[in-house]
N, C-alpha and C positions, 0 to 999 in steps of 0.2 A: 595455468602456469605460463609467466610470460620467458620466450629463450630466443637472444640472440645471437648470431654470430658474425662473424666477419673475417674475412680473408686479409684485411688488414689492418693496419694500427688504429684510424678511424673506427669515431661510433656508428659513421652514417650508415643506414641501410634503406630498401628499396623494395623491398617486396615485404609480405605478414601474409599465412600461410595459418588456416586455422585444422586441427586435427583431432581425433579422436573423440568429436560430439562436442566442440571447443572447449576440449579438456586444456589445449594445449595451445601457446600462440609463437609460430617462430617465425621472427625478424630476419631475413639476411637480405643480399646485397641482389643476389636475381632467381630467389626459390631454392628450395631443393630439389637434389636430382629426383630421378623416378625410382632408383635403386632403395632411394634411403626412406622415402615418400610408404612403398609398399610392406620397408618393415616396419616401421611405426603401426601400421595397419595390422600386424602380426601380432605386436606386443600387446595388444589388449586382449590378446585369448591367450596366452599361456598359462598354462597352470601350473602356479606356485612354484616358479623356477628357482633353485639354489644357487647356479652359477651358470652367467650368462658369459658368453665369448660374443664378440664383432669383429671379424675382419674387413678390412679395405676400407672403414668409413674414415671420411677424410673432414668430418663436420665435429664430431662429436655428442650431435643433439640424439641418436639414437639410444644411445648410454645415458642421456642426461633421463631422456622418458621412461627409462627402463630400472633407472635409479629413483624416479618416484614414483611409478606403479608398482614396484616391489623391492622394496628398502630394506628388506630385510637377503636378500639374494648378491651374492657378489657378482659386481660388474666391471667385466674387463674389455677394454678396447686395444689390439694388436695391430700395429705399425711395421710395417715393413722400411717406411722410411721418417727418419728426426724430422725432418721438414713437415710432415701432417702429424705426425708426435705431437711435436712441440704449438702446434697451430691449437689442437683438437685440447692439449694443457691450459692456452691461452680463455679458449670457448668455456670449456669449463671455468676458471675460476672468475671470466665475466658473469658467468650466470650461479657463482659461490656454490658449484656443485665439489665435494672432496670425496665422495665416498665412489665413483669411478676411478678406476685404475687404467693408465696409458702407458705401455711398455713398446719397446722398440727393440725388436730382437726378428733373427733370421727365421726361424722358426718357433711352432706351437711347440712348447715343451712338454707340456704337459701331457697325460694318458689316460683315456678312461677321465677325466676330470669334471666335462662339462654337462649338463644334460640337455642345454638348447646352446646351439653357436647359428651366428649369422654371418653371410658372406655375400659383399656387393660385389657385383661384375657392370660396369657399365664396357659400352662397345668401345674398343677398341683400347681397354686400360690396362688387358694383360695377353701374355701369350698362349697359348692351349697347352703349352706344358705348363706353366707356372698356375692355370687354373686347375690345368692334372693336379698340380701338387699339392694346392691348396684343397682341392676336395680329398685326394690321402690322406692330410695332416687331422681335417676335422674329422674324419673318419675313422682317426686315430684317436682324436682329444678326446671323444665325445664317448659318455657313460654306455653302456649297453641300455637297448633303450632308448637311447638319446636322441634329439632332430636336431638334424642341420638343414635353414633355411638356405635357398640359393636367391637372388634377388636379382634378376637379369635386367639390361636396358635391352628391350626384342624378347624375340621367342629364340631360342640356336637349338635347332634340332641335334645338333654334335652334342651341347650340354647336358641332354635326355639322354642321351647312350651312353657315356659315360656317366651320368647317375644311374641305372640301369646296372652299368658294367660295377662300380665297383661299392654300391650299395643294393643291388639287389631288386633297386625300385624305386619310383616315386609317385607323387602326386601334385598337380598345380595347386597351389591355395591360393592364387587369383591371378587373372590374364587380364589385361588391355591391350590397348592398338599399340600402345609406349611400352610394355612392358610385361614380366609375369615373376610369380614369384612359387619357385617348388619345395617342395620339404619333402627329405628321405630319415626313415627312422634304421640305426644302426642294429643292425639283427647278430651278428654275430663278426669276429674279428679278421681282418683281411687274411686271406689265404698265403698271400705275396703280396708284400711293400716293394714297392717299384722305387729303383733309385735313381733321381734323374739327372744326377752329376756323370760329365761328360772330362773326359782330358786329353789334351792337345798340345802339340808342339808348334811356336812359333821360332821362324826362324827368318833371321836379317843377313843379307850379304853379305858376305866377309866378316861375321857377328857370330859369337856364340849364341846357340839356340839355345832356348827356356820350354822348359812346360808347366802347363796352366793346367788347373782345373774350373771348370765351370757349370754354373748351375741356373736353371730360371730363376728370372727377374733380376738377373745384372747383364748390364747391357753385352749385347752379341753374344750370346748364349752356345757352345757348340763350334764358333770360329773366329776370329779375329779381324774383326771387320777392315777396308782400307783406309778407313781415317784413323783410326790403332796403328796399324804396320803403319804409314805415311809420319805418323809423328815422333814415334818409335826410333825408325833411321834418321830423321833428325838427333833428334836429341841425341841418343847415342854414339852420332858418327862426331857431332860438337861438345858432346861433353871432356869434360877433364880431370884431369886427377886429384882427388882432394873436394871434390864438386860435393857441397851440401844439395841432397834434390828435395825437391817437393817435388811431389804428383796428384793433385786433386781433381776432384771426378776419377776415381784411382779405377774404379769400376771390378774387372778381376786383377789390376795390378800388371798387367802386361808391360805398360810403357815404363815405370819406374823398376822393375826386377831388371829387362833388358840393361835398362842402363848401368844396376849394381854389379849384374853379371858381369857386362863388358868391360865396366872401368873400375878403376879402385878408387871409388867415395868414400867418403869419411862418414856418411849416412845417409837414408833415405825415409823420409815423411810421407805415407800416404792418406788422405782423405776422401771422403764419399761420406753420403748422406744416408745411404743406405745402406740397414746392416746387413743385408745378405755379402751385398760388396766387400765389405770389410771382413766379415767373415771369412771371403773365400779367400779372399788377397792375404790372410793372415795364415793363411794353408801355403798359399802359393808362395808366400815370402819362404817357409819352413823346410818345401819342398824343392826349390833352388838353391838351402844354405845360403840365403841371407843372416845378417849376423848384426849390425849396427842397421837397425830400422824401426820404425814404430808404426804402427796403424791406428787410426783416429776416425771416431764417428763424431763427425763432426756438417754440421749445414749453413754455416756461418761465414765459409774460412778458420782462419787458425789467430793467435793473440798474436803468436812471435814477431818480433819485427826486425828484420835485415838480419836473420838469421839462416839463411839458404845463398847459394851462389848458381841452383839451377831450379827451371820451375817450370814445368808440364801442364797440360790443363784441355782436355776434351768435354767443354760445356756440351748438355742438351742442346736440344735445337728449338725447343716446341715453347720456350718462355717468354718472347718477346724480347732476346737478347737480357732480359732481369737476370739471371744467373751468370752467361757472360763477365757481364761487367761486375760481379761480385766474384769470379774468377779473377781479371785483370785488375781487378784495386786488390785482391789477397796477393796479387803476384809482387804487386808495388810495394804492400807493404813489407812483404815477406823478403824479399832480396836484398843482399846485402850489396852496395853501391859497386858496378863494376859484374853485376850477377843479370842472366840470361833469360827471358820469357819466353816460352815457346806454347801458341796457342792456335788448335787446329778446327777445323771449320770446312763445311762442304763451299758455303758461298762465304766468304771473307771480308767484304767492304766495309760492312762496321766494326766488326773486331779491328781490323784495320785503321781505322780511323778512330775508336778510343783507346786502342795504344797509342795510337802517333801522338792524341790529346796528352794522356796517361804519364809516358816515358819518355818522350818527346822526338820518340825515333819509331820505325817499324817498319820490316822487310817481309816483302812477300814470298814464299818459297812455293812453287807448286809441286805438289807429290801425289800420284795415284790417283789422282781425279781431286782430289782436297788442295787446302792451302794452308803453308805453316804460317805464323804470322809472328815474327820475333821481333822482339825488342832487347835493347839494353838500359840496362839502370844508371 
């Protein structure tokens, strides 16, 4: 079976990758990881799985093998974020797979459902609570009975003790110098579900304080990092009365509640890519009595156009500025003439420099070790 994929709109790719006794041929752009590599190597020993779960794959091809070694077993792929959602939809129906399922939700809902889940960790892709929480959840999903793979990039001794700790046990089913892959079978149901939602007071000078709830895998987890507060007191000390806001990368919603708090908007729009994000921000809007707001899982930006008069925006740092400037052109399109861009950043020069392109204007503000970068429409 030949499977390609690609990270983006092009067909071209760059490596072929043969697997399972060249059962299988995949096409991508520089290999698969080692994480996804080791499960493939899994899926040819299970027996006769009914329902299979993957977390964190970001490709989709392990779903696609899994839907033709056993076609008759439903196969689910769980997304944390619409961005590899929507990538891993794309992979699929390149390779005219429909009988995988890709959902993009905050957590596994499910109970007792599954009897084999899989879950990749490469280094550095999550935090040790959010992998706490992810081995809870399958530990929850999963039938009595059931295995959950772990697929690690390294060996992490930490990972072992907490399989240990809250399954009981494991064992490797295969180690390399790149990599190892363990399986723990659920023997019975956890004694104590560990909750790892945290909640905190943010507070701005001379600014009504807010509180947040927060949880792993939305960004600053536990506290409210200084480029949050830095962009924050902006906005809120320039906003105005009547101010339509947007806040994208809305993350737990800290920067757009401050501002509904503080001033009397006539609404506030948040987005993020990620549904834990939205999730929580939909709590936190609830729990400060917000009242005219909506929250949007959205990875695109938004349709509307020059429907806002204020607009927030804490890009990632790690894309090559690619997110950014799909920040700064949502801000353009989204404001209505005479409406405010405020966009913050540890190093500023190119933000800087494709607002000035963008809006034809852009102020540097330095705050807390960051920089705000505003523009007018």
């Amino acid at each position: 079976m030949f499977i390609t994929i690609t990270d983006r709109e092009e067909k071209t790719t760059g490596k072929e990758e043969l697997f399972l006794d060249n059962q299988f041929r995949v096409a991508s752009r520089s290999g698969l990881n080692v994480t996804e590599i080791q499960i493939i190597g899994v899926l040819k020993e299970l027996s006769s799985p009914k329902r299979i779960l993957f977390l964190e794959n970001r490709t989709g091809v392990c779903g696609i093998v899994a839907s033709a070694l056993y076609p008759e077993a439903e196969t689910t792929i769980h997304c944390l974020d619409l961005y590899y959602a929507n990538k891993i939809k794309r992979n699929l129906s390149k390779n005219g797979v429909s009988s995988v399922t890709v959902c993009c939700k905050p957590y596994v809902e499910q109970r007792e459902s599954f009897d084999v889940i899989f879950l990749q960790l490469s280094k550095g892709g999550a935090t040790k609570e959010l992998v706490l929480d992810f081995i809870q959840q399958i530990h929850q999903a999963l039938q009595p009975g059931g295995k959950g793979f772990f697929s690690l990039e390294g060996n992490d001794p930490w990972m072992q003790n907490q399989m240990k700790r809250i399954f009981g046990g494991f064992t490797f089913y295969s180690r390399s110098k790149t990599g190892c892959c363990i399986v723990a079978k659920k023997k019975e149901r956890l004694k104590r579900v560990r909750n790892f939602q945290a909640e905190l007071t943010m507070t701005i000078f001379g600014k009504k304080p807010i509180q947040l709830l927060t949880i792993p895998g939305v960004f600053s987890h536990r506290e409210v990092d200084q480029g949050t507060l830095a962009l924050a007191e902006i906005a809120v000390g320039e906003s105005q009365k009547n101010d339509a806001a947007l806040d994208m990368g809305c993350g737990c919603g800290a920067v757009g509640i401050s501002v509904a708090v503080n001033q009397d908007v006539s609404k506030v729009c948040f987005i993020d890519s990620n549904s834990r994000a939205v999730y929580i921000t939909e709590k936190n809007c609830k729990l400060n009595g917000l009242e005219c707001y909506e929250v949007l899982l959205q990875d695109t930006g938004i349709e509307e156009e020059q429907e806002f008069t204020l607009f927030t925006g804490n890009p990632p740092y790690f894309t090559h500025y690619k997110i950014s400037e799909l920040f700064i052109n949502t801000a353009y399109k989204a404001l209505k003439p005479g409406g405010r861009a405020y966009i913050v950043a540890k190093t500023a020069t190119w933000h800087h420099t494709c607002m000035k392109n963008i809006f034809g204007n852009a102020e540097r503000i330095k705050r807390r070790g960051y920089e705000i970068i505003k523009s007018l429409k």
